[in-house]
ZAPA-777951 format. One line per field, with one value per residue (C-alpha): z negated, y, x negated; residue in one letter; residue number from 1. Coordinates in steps of 0.02 Angstrom, whole numbers, plus 50000, padded with zeros to 5 digits. Example, Ala and Ser with C-alpha at 12.3 -4.5 7.8 and 13.67 -1.06 7.14 Angstrom:
REM ZAPA-777951
pz [49610, 49643]
py [49775, 49947]
px [49385, 49316]
code [A, S]
pos [1, 2]
REM end
This chain:
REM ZAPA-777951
pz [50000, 50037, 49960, 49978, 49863, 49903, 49844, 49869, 49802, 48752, 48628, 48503, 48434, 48310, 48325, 48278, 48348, 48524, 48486, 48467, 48619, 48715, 48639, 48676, 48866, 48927, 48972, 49134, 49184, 49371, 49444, 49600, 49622, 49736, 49697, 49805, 49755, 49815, 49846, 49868, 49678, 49633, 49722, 49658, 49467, 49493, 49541, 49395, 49294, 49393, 49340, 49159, 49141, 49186, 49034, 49035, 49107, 49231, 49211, 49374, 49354, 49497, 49531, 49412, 49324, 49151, 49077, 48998, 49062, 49132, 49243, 49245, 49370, 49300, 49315, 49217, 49118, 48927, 48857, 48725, 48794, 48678, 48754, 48842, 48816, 48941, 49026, 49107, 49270, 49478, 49573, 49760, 49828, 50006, 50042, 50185, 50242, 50376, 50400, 50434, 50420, 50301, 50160, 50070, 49957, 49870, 49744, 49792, 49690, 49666, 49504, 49512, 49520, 49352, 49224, 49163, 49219, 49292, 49427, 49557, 49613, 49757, 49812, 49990, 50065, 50275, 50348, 50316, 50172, 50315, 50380, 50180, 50156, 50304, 50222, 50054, 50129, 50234, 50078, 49954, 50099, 50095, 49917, 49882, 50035, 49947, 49785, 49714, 49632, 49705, 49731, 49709, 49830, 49846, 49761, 49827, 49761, 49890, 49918, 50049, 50051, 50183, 50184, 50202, 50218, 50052, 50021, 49968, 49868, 49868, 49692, 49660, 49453, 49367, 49186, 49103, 48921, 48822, 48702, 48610, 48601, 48449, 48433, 48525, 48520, 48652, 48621, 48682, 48684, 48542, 48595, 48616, 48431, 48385, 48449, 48345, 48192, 48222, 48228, 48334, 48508, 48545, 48733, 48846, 49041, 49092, 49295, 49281, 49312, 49350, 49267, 49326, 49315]
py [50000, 50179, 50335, 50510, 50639, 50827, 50996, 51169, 51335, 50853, 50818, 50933, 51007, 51141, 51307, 51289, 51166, 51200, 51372, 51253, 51138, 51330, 51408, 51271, 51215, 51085, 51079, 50982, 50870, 50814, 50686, 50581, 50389, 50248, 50061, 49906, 49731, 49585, 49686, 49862, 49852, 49787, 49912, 50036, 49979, 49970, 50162, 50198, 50098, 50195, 50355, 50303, 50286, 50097, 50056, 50203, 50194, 50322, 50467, 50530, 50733, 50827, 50955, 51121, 51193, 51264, 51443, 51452, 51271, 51260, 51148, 51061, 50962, 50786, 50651, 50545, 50570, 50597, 50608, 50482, 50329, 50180, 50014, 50052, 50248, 50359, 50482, 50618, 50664, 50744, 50577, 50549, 50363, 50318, 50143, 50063, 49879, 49823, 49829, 50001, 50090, 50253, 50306, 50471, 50579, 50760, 50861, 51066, 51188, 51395, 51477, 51627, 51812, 51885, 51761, 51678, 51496, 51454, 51375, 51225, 51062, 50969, 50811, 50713, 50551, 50534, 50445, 50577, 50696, 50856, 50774, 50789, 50961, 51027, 50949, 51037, 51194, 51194, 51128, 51255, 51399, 51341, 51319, 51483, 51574, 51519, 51596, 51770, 51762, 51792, 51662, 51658, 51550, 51362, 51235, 51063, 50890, 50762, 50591, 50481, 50286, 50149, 49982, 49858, 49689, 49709, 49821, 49998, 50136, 50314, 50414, 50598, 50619, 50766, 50717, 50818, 50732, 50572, 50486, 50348, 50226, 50246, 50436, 50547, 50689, 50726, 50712, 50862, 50912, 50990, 51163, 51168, 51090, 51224, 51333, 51278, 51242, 51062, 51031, 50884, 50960, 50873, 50868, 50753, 50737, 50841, 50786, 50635, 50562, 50398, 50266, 50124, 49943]
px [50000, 49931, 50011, 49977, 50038, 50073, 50146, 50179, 50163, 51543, 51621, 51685, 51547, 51513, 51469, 51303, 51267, 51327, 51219, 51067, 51112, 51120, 50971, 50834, 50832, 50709, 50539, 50564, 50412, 50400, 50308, 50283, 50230, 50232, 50254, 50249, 50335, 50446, 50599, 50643, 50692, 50536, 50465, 50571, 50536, 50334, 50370, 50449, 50316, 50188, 50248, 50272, 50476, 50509, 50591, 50706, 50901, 50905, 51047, 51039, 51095, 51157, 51016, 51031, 50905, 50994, 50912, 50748, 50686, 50500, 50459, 50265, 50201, 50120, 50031, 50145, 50305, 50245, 50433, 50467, 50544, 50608, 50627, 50825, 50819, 50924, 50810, 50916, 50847, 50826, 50740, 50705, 50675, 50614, 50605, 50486, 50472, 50397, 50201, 50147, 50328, 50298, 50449, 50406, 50507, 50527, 50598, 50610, 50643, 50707, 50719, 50835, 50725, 50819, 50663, 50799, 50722, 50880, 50881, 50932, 50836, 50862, 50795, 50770, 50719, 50627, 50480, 50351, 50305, 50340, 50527, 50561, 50482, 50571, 50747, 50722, 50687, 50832, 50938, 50904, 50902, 51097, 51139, 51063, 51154, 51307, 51270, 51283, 51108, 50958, 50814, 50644, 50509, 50535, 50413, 50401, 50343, 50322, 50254, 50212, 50194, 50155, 50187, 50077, 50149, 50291, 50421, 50372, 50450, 50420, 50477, 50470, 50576, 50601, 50623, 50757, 50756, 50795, 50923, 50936, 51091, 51104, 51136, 51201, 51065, 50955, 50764, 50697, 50500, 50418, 50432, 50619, 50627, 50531, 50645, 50782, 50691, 50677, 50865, 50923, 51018, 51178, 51248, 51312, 51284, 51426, 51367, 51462, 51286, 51243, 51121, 51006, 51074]
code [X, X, X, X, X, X, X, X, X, X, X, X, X, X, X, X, X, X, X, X, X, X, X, X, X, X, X, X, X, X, X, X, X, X, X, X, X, X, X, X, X, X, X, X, X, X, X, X, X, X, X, X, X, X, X, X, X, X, X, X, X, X, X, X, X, X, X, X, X, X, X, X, X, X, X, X, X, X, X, X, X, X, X, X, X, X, X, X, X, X, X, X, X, X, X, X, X, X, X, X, X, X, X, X, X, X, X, X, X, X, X, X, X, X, X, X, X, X, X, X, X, X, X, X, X, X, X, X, X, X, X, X, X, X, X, X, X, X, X, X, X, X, X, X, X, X, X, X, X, X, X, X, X, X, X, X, X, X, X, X, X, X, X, X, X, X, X, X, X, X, X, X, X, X, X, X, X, X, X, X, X, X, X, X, X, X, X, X, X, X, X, X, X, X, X, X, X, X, X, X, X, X, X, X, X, X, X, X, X, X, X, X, X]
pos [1, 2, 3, 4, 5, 6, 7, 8, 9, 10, 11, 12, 13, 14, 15, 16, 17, 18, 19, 20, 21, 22, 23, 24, 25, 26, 27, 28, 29, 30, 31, 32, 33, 34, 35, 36, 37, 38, 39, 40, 41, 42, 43, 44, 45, 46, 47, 48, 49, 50, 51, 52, 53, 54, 55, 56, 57, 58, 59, 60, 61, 62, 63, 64, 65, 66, 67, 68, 69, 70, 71, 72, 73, 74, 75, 76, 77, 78, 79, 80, 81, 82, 83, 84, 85, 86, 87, 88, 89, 90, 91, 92, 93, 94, 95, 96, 97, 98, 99, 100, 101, 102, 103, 104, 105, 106, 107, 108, 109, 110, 111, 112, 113, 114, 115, 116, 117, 118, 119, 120, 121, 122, 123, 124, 125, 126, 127, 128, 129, 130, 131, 132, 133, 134, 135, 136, 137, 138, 139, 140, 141, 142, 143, 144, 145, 146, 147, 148, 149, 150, 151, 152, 153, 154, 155, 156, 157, 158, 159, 160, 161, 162, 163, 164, 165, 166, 167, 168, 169, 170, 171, 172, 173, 174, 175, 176, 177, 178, 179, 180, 181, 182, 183, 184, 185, 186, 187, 188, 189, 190, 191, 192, 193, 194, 195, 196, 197, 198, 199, 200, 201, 202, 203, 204, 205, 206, 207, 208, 209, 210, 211, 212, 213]
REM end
């Protein structure tokens, strides 16, 4: 397998704590990997593996950026992730198959030009790392269009993967945060607990998202 990477410039809940859940937005990491295996799915899962979320259930979010998130680029995901966790995110997946066919995919990105961090993702699949850049580009030239808000410059995250006699699989994830079965908080990153004092953030995906079986 060869890969090449590139990039470009609820519930009821109570006051408070729907204050907190407001007040501290995440720090949204994004990454890109590429896996090989038997299958497409093993292919896919190696990605995920790769990238340092394979034993996370994906919520799959539907592309917006809340207020006063940052986004960093990295290597790997360094959110906590229990055994069975939900990690809320933005993914892309190309798949390739035959020897020598090429699957890449991106994540773009616009924040809005007021500094409020807010913003909206969006996230393709093609042959080549340039057929996806081209279709984020054109995406987000849309979705902003159709707003009222004005839009800074897009940011892309793309990779590209070949196959070489198994099934490939291209990933580009932004991780949102993560939650437990067990409660129903969010874990957010350090510096949004800090934020709040250290006081657990309680949401739900309101996206209607969907997770990986």
């Amino acid at each position: 397998m060869i890969a090449t990477y590139g990039h470009h410039s609820f519930d009821a809940l109570g006051d408070d704590v729907r204050q907190s859940n407001r007040t501290a937005a995440p720090a949204i990491e994004v990454g890109a990997a590429a896996g090989a295996g038997a299958t497409p799915i093993a292919a896919f899962d190696a990605a995920l593996r790769d990238l340092g979320v394979g034993d996370a259930n994906l919520i799959r979010l539907s592309s917006v950026i809340p207020p006063r998130a940052t986004i960093e680029r990295t290597r790997r995901v360094r959110k906590p992730i229990v055994w069975g966790d939900r990690l809320y995110c933005v993914y892309a997946a190309g798949y390739a198959a035959e020897p020598g066919a090429r699957a890449a995919a991106g994540l773009g990105w616009t924040l809005q030009s007021d500094g409020s961090g807010a913003g909206l993702f969006v996230e393709h699949e093609g042959e080549t790392a340039r057929e996806v850049d081209d279709l984020i580009h054109a995406s987000l030239a849309d979705m902003t269009a159709g707003r009222p808000q004005r839009f800074g410059p897009v940011r892309t995250c793309t990779i590209e993967a070949r196959a070489d006699g198994r099934p490939v699989c291209a990933l580009v994830l932004a991780a949102y945060a993560t939650a437990g079965w067990g409660e129903p908080a969010l874990r957010a990153d350090a510096a949004a607990c800090a934020d709040t004092g250290g006081r657990r953030l309680l949401g739900r995906n309101r996206s209607g998202g969907r997770s990986r079986s």
